[in-house]
C-alpha positions, 0 to 999 in steps of 0.5 A: 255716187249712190249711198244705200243704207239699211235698217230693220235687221237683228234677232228674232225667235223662228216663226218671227217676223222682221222688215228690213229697209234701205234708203237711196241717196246720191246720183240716181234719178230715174227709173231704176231696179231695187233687190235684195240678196242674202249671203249666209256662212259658206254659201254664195249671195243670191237675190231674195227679191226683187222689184222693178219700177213698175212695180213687179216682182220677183221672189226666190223660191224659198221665200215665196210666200212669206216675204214680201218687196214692196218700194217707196219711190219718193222715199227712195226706199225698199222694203223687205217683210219677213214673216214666218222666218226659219233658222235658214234664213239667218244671213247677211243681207245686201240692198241692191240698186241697179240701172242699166250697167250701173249697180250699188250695194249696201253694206249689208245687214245680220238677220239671225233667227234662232231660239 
């Protein structure tokens, strides 16, 4: 089984910056698809990011440009840097690892941005 464990997250003031982090660990080998989504109060969870093993990447649109996915493949880590982060953008947000129909999700982090 695949474990995914994120860190990084918290509250910070708006105009801040966080960077979440999710390592991979268990039976996952090979070429394999890492994302972030985000679910906030009364919405449903939509993809924040993503990046595939080559290295492209996609964003939402709300958050392009000022969030960056990047990806450590010997660390299995995905990464997530947040600049200039708006009250909107407070959720909890899920790692997400997928290869062909096999998918696995985090726990989930809280980022809060609030004065």
């Amino acid at each position: 089984q695949v474990q995914l464990v994120e860190s990084g997250g918290g509250l910070v003031q708006p105009g801040g910056s966080l960077r979440l982090s999710c390592t991979a660990s268990g039976s996952i080998f090979g070429f394999y698809t890492m994302a972030w989504y985000r679910q906030a109060p009364g919405k449903q969870r939509d993809l924040v990011a993503r990046i595939i093993n080559g290295g492209t990447t996609n964003y939402a649109d709300s958050v392009k440009g000022r969030f960056t996915i990047s990806r450590d493949n010997g660390r299995n880590t995905v990464y997530l840097q947040m600049h200039s982060l708006e009250a909107e953008d407070t959720a909890v947000y899920y790692c997400n690892v997928g290869k062909r129909s096999q998918v696995y999700w985090g726990q989930g982090i809280q980022v809060t941005v609030s004065s």
